[in-house]
C-alpha positions, 0 to 999 in steps of 0.5 A, a space after each residue: 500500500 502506498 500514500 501520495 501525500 504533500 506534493 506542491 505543483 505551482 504552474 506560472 505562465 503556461 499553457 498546459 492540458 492538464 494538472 493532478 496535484 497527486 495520483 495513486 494507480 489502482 491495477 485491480 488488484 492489492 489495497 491502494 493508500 490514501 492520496 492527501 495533503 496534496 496542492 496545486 496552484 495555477 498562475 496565469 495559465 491556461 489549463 486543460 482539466 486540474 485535479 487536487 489529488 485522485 485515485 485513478 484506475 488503469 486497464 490490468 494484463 488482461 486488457 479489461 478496465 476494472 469494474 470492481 473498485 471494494 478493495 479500492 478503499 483509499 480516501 482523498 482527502 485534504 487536497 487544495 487547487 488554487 486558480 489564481 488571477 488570469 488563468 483559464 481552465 478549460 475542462 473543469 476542477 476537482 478538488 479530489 477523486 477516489 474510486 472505492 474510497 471517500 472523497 472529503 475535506 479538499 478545497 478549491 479557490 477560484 479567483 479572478 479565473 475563467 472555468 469552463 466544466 465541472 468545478 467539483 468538490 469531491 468525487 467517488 465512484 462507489 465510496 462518499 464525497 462530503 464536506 468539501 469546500 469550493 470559494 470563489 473570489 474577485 472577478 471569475 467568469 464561471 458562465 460556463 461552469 457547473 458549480 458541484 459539491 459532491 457525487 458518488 458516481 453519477 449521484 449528486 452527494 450534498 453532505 456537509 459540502 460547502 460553497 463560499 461565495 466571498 465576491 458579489 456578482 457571479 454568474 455560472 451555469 448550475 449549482 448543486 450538491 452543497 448542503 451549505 452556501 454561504 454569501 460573504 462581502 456581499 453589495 447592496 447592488 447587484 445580484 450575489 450568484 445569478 444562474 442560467 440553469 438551475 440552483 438547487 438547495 439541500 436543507 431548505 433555506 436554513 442552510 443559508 448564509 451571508 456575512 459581511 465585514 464589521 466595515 461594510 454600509 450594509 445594514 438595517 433596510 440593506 436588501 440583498 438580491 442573493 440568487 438568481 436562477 434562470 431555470 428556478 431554485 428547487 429545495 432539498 433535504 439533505 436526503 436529496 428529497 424534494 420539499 415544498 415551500 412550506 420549508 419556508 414556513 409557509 409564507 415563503 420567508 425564513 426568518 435567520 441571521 446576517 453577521 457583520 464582522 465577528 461582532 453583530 447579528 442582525 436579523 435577516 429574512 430571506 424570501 423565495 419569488 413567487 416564481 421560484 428564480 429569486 432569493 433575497 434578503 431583508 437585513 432588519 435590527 441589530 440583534 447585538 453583540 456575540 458572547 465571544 466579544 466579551 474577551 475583548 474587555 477582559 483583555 484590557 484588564 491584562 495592562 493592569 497587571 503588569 503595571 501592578 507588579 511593577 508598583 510592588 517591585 518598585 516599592 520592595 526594590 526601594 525598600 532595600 535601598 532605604 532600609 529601616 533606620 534602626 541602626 546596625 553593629 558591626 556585628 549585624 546586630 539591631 542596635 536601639 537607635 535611629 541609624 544615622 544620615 552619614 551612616 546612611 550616605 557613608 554607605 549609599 551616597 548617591 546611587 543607582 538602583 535595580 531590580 527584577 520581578 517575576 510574577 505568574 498569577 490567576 485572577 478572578 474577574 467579575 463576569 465568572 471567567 479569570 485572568 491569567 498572566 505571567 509577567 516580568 518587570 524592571 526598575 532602575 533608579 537614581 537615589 540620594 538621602 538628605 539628612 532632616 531635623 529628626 529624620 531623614 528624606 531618600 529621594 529617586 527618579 525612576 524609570 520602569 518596563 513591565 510585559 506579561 502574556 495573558 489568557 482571558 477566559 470567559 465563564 463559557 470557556 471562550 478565551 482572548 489571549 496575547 501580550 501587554 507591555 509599559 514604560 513609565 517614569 517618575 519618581 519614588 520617595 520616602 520620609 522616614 524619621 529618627 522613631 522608625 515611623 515612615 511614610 512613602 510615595 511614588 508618582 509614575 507616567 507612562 504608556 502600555 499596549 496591548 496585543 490581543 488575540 481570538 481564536 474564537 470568534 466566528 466570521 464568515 461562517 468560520 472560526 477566525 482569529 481576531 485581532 486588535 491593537 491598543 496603546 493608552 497612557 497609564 499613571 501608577 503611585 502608591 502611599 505607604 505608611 509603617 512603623 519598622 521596630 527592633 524586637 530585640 538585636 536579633 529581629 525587627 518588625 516592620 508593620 505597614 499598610 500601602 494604598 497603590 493606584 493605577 490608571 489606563 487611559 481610554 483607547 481606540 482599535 479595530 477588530 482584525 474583522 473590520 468593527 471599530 471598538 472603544 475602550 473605556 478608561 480603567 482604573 486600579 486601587 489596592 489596599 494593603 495590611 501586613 507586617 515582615 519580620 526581619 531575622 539577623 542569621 549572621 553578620 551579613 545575612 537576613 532572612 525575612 517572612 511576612 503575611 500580608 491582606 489585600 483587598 482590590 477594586 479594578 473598574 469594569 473595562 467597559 467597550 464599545 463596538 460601532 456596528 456602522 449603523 450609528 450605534 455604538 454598542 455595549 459590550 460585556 465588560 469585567 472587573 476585578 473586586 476582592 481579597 487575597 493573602 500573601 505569603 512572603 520569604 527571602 533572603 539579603 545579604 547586606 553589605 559591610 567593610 569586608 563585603 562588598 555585595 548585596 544580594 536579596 531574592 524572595 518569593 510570594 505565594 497568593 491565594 484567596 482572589 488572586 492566585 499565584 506567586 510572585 518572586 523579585 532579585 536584586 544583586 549589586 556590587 558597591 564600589 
């Protein structure tokens, strides 16, 4: 047994009688295998007959065609033939041929061509042809083409077969065996498909379809003449039996659906003439905003994210930079006294700071769905402390980045997933005073985008991945008061409690299918309580663990898409409200006279309304 499979034939600028993406010679006797994944592309040519892949026969010793085809049972399946602009065929396309097998799964594209012939999806002889597929694009002449689904020998096989009408315009000689015919970009002028013989339908008008971009003008009062046939349009069950009228619910309409982009449903009712020959459709309300949309205002909770770890970065990077003001001994000890600016300046001065985050968290989000993101961030900053009355300040400009992937998940399993990135600066201070008692502020401006992605949406009677790009303004600070408290030499308490917001600004994109969206503004407040308690383990070593609550509210990330009717609509939206627990450990080294490094790694498990752990590194060397 042998398969042919994945050849690629490509014919540019020439004249030749005939193309067959893949053959497998069946001589009557032993199994023939499965021809598939074979493609064929025409350029500006000029064709006899053209093949996606097929299963031929051929006369065996003793000079007699075959007649019995059972073991025969190779499949055709997955071939693909692409008539591109200027080509010509002369004596018809198959998408793929089998003798005892099936024939499934093979595409043909027509576009901008002349076909003279059978355009037929699938062909066997005794075996099945289904769910095959014929699209035809741009400008094509099909007057002399008979427009075919499947068949099994001379019968016509309709099941699951599909033609895409995506141009407006066309005309052929006859249309059969196709369960579905879907019209896509079609024109509020014209005709859609017009047919000098006959358009036979399987499943009455249900089966039916027309979608158009998220750009077009057509809308609420748009009529679309869709077909007409010369000789009538009949209407089939998928059995092949004739129906009557009453398939369109007895008054000759039927009553469906138009989609506009991957965004809208509009209601649409298609009517079949008196006559028989004409099927048009009446586009009337908006019926709104398909579920799946609702991914898009997830995903722009995802900037928030980011910028949120780089506040908590931020500050815990700070932190160490600053220290607590509760002087140290020689020995590492915790002393009863404020430690002094010039101890301060004798072992900072005026500095340059970094830090690194990493964060992979789950957050719930209101609309019974979650967010889930990993992000890292970096900071640097340029620090000075100044020596006050009874106390001191330590001041820095900071600059940060920060990016993530996402996954948005809806309640429904529908998910949007992608990347978001920021950049900001500002500046970080704190005021800390000869008690231990602190207060500390951060003011950052910046700019983050988002790349956001769908493979769930439906345009054009197919799943598509939409698409959208963002960029907004964003502002992030945070206030933090605490109290740092020596337990005893060994330990030290530092209580405290942060208020941190955020601010991404409104936002415009339009979907990769052609709707215009509007992004509100959303807005991030955090509260926090806790304590970390620090533990001297050597001269140079700590270690430290904390807990910590936190409560959030982010708004809702309110949307609007632009059906081009006037109307802006509402899309679900999600926000992020509740409270979680934190976890921290790590360890610093702290530098001295014999020592010149500093070095402080933690990690963070959440749990509670956001789930994950987050961790932070430092490592500087002082000179």
């Amino acid at each position: 047994m042998s398969l042919v499979h994945d050849n690629f034939i490509v014919i540019n600028g020439v004249t030749v009688n005939g193309v067959v993406g893949g053959v497998s010679i069946y001589y009557g006797n032993g199994i023939v295998g499965d021809v598939y994944g074979n493609r064929v592309e025409i350029n500006d040519s000029t064709v006899g007959n053209v093949s996606g892949g097929e299963i031929a026969y051929a006369y065996i010793t003793t000079g007699t065609v075959p007649t019995d085809f059972s073991a025969a049972l190779g499949n055709v399946h997955n071939n693909s033939v692409f008539i591109n602009a200027g080509s010509t065929v002369t004596n018809g396309v198959v998408g793929g041929s089998a003798l005892g097998g099936n024939a499934y799964d093979n595409k043909i594209y027509i576009t901008d061509s002349t076909i003279s012939g059978e355009i037929l999806g699938g062909y066997s002889i005794s075996g099945k042809a289904y769910n095959n597929e014929v699209n035809i694009n741009g400008n094509v002449d099909l007057s002399n083409a008979d427009l075919i689904g499947g068949k099994v020998g001379d019968k016509i096989s309709p099941e699951g077969n599909t033609l895409n009408i995506n141009t407006w315009n066309v005309t052929a000689k006859s249309v059969d065996g196709f369960e579905f015919i879907n019209f896509n970009n079609p024109l509020a002028y014209g005709t859609g498909l017009t047919v000098s013989d006959t358009v036979k339908l399987y499943g009455g008008l249900e089966k039916i379809s027309v979608g158009t971009p998220g750009y077009s003008n057509i809308g609420k009062g748009s009529v679309l003449n869709l077909i007409y046939a010369n000789n009538g349009i009949s209407l089939n069950n998928v059995a092949g039996l004739t129906s009557s009228a009453d398939l369109l619910d007895g008054t000759n309409t039927y009553m469906t659906t138009m989609s506009k982009g991957a965004t809208f449903d509009y209601a649409l009712a298609l009517s079949l003439s008196a006559d028989g020959k004409s099927l048009t459709g009446l586009v009337s309300q908006n019926l709104g905003a398909k579920p799946e949309t609702a991914t898009t205002s997830k995903a722009q909770l995802a900037n928030v994210i980011p910028v949120n770890a780089g506040t908590d970065v931020l500050m815990r990077g700070f932190d160490d930079f600053v220290g607590s003001n509760i002087a140290e001994d020689d020995d590492g000890y915790f002393t009863d006294k404020a430690q002094a600016a010039e101890e301060v300046r004798e072992q900072h001065g005026f500095e340059i700071f970094g830090n690194v985050g990493y964060g992979k968290l789950r957050t719930k989000t209101g609309d019974g769905g979650h967010l889930n993101t990993e992000t890292a961030n970096f900071d640097l900053g340029l620090a000075r402390t100044y020596e006050g009355a009874s106390g001191r300040w330590t001041i820095a400009p900071v600059f940060e980045h920060g990016k993530g992937n996402y996954d948005a998940v809806l309640s429904n399993g529908i998910r949007g997933f992608g990347d978001t990135k920021y950049y900001a600066g500002g500046l970080i201070g704190r005021r800390m005073t000869d008690s231990g008692f602190y207060v500390e502020m951060s003011a950052r401006f910046g700019r983050t985008k988002n790349n956001f992605a769908s493979d769930d949406f439906i345009y054009q009677n197919e799943l598509v991945r939409a698409t959208y790009h963002t960029s907004a303004p964003v502002f992030s600070g945070h206030v933090r008061i605490g109290q740092a408290k020596r337990l005893n030499k060994s330990n030290l308490l530092d209580m405290y409690a942060i208020y941190a917001y955020s601010r991404q600004g409104g936002s415009r994109a339009t979907l990769s299918t052609g709707e215009p969206y509007n992004f509100s503004s959303i807005s991030s407040s955090r509260f926090r309580l806790g304590y970390r308690l620090t533990t001297r383990t050597s001269k140079i070593s700590r270690i430290y663990t904390g807990l910590a609550y936190q409560y959030e509210n982010t708004s809702d990330s309110e949307t609007r898409a632009f059906d081009g009717d006037g109307n802006y609509w509402s899309l679900p939206s999600a926000g992020s409200k509740g409270s979680s627990g934190m976890i921290e450990i790590g360890w610093l080294i702290k530098p001295k006279q014999n020592n010149p490094w500093f070095v402080d790694v933690n990690a963070t498990a959440w749990f509670g309304h956001q789930k994950g752990v987050t961790a932070m590194a430092k490592i500087k060397k002082s000179f």
